[in-house]
C-alpha positions as CSV (number, residue, x, y, z in Angstrom):
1,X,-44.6,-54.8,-106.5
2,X,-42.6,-55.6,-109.9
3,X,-45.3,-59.1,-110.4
4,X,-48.0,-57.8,-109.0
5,X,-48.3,-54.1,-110.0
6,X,-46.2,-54.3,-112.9
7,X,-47.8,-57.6,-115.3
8,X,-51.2,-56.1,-115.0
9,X,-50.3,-52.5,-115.3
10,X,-48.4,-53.8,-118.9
11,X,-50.8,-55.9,-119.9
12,X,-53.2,-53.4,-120.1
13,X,-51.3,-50.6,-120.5
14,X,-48.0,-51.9,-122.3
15,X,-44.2,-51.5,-121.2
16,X,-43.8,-47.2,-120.8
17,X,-47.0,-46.9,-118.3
18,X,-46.5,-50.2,-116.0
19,X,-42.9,-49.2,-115.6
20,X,-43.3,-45.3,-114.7
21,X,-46.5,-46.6,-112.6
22,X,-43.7,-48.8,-111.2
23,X,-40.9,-46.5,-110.5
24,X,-43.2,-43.7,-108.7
25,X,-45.3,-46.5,-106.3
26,X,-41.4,-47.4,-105.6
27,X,-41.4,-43.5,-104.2
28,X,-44.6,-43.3,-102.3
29,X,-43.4,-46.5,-101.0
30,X,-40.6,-44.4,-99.2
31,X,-42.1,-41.6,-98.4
32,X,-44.0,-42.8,-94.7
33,X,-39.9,-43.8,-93.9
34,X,-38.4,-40.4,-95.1
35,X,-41.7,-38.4,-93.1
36,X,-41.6,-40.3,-89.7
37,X,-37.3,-39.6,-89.6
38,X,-38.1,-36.2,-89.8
39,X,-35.8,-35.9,-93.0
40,X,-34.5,-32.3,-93.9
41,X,-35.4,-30.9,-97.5
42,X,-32.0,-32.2,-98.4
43,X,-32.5,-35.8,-98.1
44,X,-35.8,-35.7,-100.0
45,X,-34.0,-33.5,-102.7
46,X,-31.8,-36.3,-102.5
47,X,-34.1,-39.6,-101.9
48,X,-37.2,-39.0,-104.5
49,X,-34.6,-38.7,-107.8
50,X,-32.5,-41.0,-106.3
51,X,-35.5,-43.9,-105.5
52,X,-36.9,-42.7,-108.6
53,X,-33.4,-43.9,-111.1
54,X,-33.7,-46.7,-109.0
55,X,-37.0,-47.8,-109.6
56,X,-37.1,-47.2,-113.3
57,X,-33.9,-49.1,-114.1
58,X,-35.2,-52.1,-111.8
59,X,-38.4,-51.9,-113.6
60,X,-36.5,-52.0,-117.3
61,X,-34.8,-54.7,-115.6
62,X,-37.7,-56.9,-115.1
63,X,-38.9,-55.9,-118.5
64,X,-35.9,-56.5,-120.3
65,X,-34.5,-59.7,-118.7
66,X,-37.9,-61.2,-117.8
67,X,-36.2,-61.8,-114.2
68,X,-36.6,-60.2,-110.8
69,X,-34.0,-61.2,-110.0
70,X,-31.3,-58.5,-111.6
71,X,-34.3,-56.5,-109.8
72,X,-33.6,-58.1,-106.3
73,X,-30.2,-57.9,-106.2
74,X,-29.8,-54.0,-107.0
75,X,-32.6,-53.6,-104.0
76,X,-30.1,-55.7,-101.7
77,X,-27.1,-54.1,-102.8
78,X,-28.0,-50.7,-102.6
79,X,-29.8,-51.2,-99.4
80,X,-26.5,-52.7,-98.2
81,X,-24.5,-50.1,-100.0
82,X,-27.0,-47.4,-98.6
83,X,-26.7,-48.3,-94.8
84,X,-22.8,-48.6,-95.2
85,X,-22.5,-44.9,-96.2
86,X,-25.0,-43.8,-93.8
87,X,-23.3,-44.9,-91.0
88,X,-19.7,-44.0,-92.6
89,X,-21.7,-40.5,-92.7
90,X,-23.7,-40.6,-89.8
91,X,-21.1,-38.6,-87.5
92,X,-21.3,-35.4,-89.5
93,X,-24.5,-34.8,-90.1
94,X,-28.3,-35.6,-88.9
95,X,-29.3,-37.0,-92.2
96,X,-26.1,-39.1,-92.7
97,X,-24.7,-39.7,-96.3
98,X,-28.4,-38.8,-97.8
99,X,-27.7,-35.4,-98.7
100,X,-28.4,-33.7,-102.6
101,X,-24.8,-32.8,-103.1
102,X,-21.6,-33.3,-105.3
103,X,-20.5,-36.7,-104.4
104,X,-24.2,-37.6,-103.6
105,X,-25.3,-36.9,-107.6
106,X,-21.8,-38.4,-109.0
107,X,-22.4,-41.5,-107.1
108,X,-25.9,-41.8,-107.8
109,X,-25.3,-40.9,-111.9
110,X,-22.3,-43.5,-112.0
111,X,-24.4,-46.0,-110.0
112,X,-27.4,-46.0,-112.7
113,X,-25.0,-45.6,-115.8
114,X,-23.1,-49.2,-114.3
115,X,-26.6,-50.6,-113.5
116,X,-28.4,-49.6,-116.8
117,X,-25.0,-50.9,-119.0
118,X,-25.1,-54.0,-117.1
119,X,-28.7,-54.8,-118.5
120,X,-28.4,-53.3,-121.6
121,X,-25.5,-56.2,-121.8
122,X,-27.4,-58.9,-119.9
123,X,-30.4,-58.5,-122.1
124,X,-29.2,-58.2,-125.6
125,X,-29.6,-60.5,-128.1
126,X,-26.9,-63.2,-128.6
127,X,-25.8,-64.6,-131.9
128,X,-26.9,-68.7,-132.1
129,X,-23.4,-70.5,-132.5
130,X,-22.9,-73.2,-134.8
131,X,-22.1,-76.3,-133.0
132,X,-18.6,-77.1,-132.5
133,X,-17.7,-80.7,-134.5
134,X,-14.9,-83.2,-132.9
């Protein structure tokens, strides 16, 4: 979706539209999973925001590294991450980990404050060095 939604969307559009565009087909995307679980309110209070971060700092990603693959990884890892604490979870409650509370918001606030610094860092712009003479 980031290449082929994305380049045209910018391309015509520019940066702001292709990446919103982005970020909410990342939503809709989820939305036959969360609707065939038979998710409470809850976990859709808690998914669409949640998917939503997610999508728009993957999307800056792509725009500001010119990679997917920053992109890529965060999808692994919080897949990875996300099926970890959803079976830690799973005991207590039907919908698992996935539920719009405290430590649900914290996690999901530090989560895209780590992941948008650590592109902020990647993608900045690096002073040229003078090369070093023997």
């Amino acid at each position: 979706m980031r290449r082929c939604l994305m380049e045209p969307l910018r391309a015509h559009f520019g940066d702001g539209f292709a990446l919103w565009t982005t970020a909410l087909a990342f939503v809709a995307l989820h939305l036959p999973t969360w609707i065939s679980s038979g998710s409470t309110a809850s976990v859709y209070a808690a998914q669409v925001p949640a998917k939503l971060l997610f999508g728009l700092v993957a999307g800056w990603s792509v725009l500001r590294l010119d990679s997917l693959g920053f992109a890529l990884g965060m999808h692994v890892g919080g897949n990875l991450t996300g099926v970890l604490l959803n079976g830690l979870y799973q005991s207590e409650t039907v919908s698992g980990w996935y539920r719009f509370n405290g430590p649900f918001v914290m996690l999901l606030l530090a989560e895209t404050a780590v992941t948008a610094a650590a592109v902020w860092y990647l993608g900045r712009e690096r002073p040229l060095r003078a090369p070093r003479q023997s």
